[in-house]
N, C-alpha and C positions, 0 to 999 in steps of 0.2 A: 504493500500500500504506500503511495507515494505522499509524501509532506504535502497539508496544504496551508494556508496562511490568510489569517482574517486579520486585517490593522481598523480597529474601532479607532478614528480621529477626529476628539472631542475641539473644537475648531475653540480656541480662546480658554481651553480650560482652564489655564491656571490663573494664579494671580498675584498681589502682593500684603502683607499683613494689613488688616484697617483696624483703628483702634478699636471701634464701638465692637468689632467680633473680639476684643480683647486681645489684641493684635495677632490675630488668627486670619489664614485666608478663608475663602468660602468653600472652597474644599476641605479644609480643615475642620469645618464646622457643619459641614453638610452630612446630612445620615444618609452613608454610601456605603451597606452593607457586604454587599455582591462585588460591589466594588474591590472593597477589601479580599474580599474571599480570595477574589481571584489573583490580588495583588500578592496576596499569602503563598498561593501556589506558582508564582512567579520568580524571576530574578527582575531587577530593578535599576536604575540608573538614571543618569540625565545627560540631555541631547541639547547641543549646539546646533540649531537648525539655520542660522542664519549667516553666511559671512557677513567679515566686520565692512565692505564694501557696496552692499545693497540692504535698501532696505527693508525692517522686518514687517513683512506684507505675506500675507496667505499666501498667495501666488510664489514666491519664492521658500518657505517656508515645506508647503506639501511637496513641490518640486522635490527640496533636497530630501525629503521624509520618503518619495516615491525611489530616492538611491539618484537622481542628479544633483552634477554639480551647475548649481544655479549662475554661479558665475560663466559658465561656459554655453547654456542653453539658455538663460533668460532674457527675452526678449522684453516682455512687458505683459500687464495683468490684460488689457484690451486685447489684445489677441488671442489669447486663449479664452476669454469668454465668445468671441467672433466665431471662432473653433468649434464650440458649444453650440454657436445657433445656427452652425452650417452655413454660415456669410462667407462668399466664394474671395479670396485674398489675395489681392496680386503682389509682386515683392515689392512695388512702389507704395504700396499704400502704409499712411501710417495711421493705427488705429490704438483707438481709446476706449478705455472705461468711459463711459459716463453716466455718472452720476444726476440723477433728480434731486434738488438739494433746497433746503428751506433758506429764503435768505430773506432777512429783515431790517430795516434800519441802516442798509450797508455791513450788517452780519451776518456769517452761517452759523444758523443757528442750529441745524443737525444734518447728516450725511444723508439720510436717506428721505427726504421731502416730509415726515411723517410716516415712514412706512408705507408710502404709498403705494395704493394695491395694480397688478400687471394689470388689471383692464383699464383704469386711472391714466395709467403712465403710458398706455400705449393709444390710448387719444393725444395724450399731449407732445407723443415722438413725430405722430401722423402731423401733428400741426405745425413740429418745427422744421420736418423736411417738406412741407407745402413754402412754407414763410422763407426758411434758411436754407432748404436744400439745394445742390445744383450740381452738374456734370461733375464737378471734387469734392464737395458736404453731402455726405448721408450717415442720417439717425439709422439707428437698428432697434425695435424695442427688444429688450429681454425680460426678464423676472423682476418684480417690483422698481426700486430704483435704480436698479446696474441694469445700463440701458451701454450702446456701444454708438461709436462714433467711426468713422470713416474717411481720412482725407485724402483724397488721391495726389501722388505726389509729393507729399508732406515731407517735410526736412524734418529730420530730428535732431536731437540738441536741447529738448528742451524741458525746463523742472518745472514739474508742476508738483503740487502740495495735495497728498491725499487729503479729502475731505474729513473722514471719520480721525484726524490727527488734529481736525485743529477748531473742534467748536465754541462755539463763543467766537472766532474771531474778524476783523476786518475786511473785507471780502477785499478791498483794496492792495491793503497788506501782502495776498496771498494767490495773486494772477499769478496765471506760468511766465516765466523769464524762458530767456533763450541766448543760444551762442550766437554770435551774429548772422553764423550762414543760415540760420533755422529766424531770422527775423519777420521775415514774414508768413510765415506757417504760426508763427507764436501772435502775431497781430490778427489774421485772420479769427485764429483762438478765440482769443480776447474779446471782438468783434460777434462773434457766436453766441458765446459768455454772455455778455449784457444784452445781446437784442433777446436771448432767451425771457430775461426777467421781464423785458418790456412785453414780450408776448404770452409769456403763461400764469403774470400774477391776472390778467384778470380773465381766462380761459373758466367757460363752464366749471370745468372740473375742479379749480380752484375755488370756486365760487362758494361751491355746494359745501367743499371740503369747510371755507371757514362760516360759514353756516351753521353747520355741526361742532363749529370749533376745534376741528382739527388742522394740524399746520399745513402749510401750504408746500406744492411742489413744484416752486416757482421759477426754479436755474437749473439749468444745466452747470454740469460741475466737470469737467474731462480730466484725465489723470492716467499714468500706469503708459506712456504711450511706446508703441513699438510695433517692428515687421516681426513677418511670420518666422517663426524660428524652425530651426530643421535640426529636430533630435530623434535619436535612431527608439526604437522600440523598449519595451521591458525583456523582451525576448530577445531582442538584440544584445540588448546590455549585459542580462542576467540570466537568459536560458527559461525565463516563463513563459510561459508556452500558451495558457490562456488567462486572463484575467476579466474582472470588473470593476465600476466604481458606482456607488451608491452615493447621493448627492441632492440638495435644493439648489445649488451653488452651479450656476454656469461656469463660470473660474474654473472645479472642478472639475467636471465636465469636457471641460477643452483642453484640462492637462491631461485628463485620462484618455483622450482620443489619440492626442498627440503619443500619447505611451503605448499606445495599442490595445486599451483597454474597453471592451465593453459598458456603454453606457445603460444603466437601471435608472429609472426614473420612479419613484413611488409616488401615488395618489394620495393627497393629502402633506407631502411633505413641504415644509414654508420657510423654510431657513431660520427661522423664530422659536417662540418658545412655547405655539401650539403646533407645533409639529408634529407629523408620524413616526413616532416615534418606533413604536409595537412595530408597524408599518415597513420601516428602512431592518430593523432584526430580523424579521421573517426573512424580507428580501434578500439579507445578506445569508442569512442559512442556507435559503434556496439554489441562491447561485451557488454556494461551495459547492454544491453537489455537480457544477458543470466546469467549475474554475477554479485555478490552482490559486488565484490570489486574488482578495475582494479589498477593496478599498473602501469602509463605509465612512462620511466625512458627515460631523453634525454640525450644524451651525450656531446652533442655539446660545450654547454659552458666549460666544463674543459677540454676539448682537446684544448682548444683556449686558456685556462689560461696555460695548460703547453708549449704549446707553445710561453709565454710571449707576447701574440697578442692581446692589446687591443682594437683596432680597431674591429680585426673580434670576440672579445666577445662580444664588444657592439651588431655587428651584429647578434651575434646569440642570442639575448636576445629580438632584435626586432624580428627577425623572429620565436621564440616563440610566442611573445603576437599576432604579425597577422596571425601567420599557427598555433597555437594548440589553444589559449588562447579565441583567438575570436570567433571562432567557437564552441568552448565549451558554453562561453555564449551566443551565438545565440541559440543555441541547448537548453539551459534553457530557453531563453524568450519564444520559442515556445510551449517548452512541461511543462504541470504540474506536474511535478516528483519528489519526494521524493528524491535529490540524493544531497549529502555532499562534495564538492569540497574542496581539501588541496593542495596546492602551495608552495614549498621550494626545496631547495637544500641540499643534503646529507653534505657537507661543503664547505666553501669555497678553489677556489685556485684560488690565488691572482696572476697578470700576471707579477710584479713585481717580484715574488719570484719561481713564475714557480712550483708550488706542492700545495698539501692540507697543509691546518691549521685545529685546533679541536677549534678554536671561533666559537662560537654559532650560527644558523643559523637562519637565517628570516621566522617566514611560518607565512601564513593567511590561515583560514578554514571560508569556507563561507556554513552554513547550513540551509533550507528552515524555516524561521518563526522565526529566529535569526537575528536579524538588527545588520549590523554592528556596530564597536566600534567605529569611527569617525576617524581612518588613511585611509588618503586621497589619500596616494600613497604607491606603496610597496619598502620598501629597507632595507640594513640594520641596519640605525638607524629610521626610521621613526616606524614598528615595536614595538618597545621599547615602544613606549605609546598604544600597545593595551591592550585591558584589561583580555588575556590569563594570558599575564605576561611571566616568564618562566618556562619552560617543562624540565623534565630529561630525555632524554632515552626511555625508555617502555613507557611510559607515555604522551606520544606523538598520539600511537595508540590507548590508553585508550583514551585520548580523541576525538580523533577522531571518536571513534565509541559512543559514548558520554556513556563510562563506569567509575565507581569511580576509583579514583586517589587511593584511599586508600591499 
């Protein structure tokens, strides 16, 4: 019977102590039974998931968790959500994340317009390639606010400021700059940018939105921008032969594609924190049964830390260990199967600070006829005494498929 490997990747799981938990994380503090259990029958360690050279962004973070090295394949997060919605990509195009983003007073006031929902947002893409689009500007809509932009031709060169890093702040403050060759690719930008707000703060759907008193999805936000990268397979790289990835997350989605991975979509799954949860476990049992490597990615816990919600991170952290965590290990006490479970978070983002950090992340791999190392519980100090130790990078997958480090 041939090894097979499930990586539960809890998206933002960890965190950093907050006083009022008694300077405890929310994993710390969260009743994560199953959790433990299975941390019990594990070995443990922590993962360097980010060079000190790009930024610690999902997109670069799963890459290097899937076994790349992100500096050599990363092109940018908009392209592999583009990858995701099957937008045909030529090598000149430079393509973007974009963001629906709340902006007020001359501030963004949050990343994601109010969570605004994919039927929402995909009126208001329809309106701004009517208004903005042309033979080099096309929207794309995708899932709630990560929407994709399009520039034919586009020079790169240029920094733009993830949204979910910087709220509360000056929208002025925090336009994309550019080198000078990328000056007018960056003006264009820019130019997109404000006529969006003149057109969507008073679009129907904003209307209604602040009606109800919900915030408005009133800018486009672009970010993450880059050509299509050309990275060889999981099969190419490591001899897997088939895989999946389980996902709300286009991002993931279009890394997994790019890896040769079968894409699972479950019904019901939101990226949030009412998500399918039961839902994405089944799915990923299901699939072992056809593939040697499943990728299931939650989103839940970092949309809850960008939202500075400690409260509902804790809850999404229990409603992992009873909707994914317990039924996985049910699922092993039943069946005698060769299969290698991995448990972590691509990094932390701490509800304090509202974005990702590049400190190092927690993970237990618990593999059949391997006894745990003797941490009792999972978090992210308790870890530290397993006897993995710590992981760089690529090396992460290497071990996991129990290949040399060397």
């Amino acid at each position: 019977m041939n090894m097979k490997y499930l990586v539960i990747l809890a998206d933002g799981f960890a965190d950093q102590p907050i006083e009022r938990l008694g300077y405890k994380t929310p994993m710390m503090v969260a009743h994560t039974p199953h959790i433990d259990k299975l941390c019990q029958q594990a070995c443990c360690g922590t993962l360097k998931t980010v060079p000190d050279t790009l930024h610690p962004g999902s997109e670069v973070a799963n890459m290097t968790i899937m076994g790349y090295d992100a500096e050599t394949y990363y092109q940018g997060r908009g392209v592999l959500e583009a990858t995701a919605l099957g937008i045909s990509i030529q090598p000149d195009d430079l393509v973007f994340r974009c963001n629906l983003v709340t902006e007020h007073h001359g501030q963004l006031i949050n990343h994601s317009g109010g969570h605004v929902s994919s039927e929402e947002a995909h009126q208001l893409i329809q309106v701004l390639n009517e208004q903005l689009g042309s033979n080099r500007v096309h929207f794309y809509p995708g899932v709630s606010y990560r929407n994709v932009l399009v520039i034919k031709n586009g020079l790169n060169g240029i920094a733009c400021t993830p949204p979910h890093d910087v709220p509360g702040a000056l929208v002025k403050a925090i336009m994309p700059t550019a080198e000078l060759a990328a000056h007018k690719t960056v003006q264009l930008l820019r130019e997109l940018m404000l006529s969006s707000r003149d057109i969507l703060t008073d679009h129907p759907v904003n209307l209604k939105r602040q009606m109800k008193g919900k915030p408005l999805a009133n800018m486009i936000w672009p970010w993450s921008p880059g050509y299509k990268p050309q990275m060889p397979s999981l099969k190419e790289l490591y001899g897997i032969e088939k895989g999946a990835v389980i996902s709300a997350v286009d991002l993931i989605h279009g890394l997994g594609h790019l890896a040769g991975l079968e894409s699972i979509y479950v019904e019901g799954a939101t990226g949030l924190f009412d998500t399918n949860y039961s839902g994405k476990a089944e799915a990923a049992l299901q699939a072992l049964a056809s593939n040697e490597y499943v990728f299931l990615h939650i989103e839940a816990p970092d949309e809850a830390g960008h939202e500075g919600d400690v409260e509902l991170k804790i809850k999404t952290l229990e409603d992992i260990d009873q909707l994914v965590v317990a039924p996985i290990l049910e699922y092993l006490e039943k069946h005698n199967e060769e299969l290698t479970v991995a448990l972590l978070p691509d990094h932390p983002t701490p509800c304090e600070i509202r974005t990702h950090t590049r400190e190092h992340v927690p993970f237990l791999i618990s593999r059949p006829g391997v006894p745990g190392d003797g941490v009792q519980e999972y978090n992210e100090e308790s870890v530290k005494k397993g006897n993995i130790g710590f992981l760089n990078q690529t090396e992460f997958m290497k071990y996991l498929l129990n290949k040399s480090l060397k």
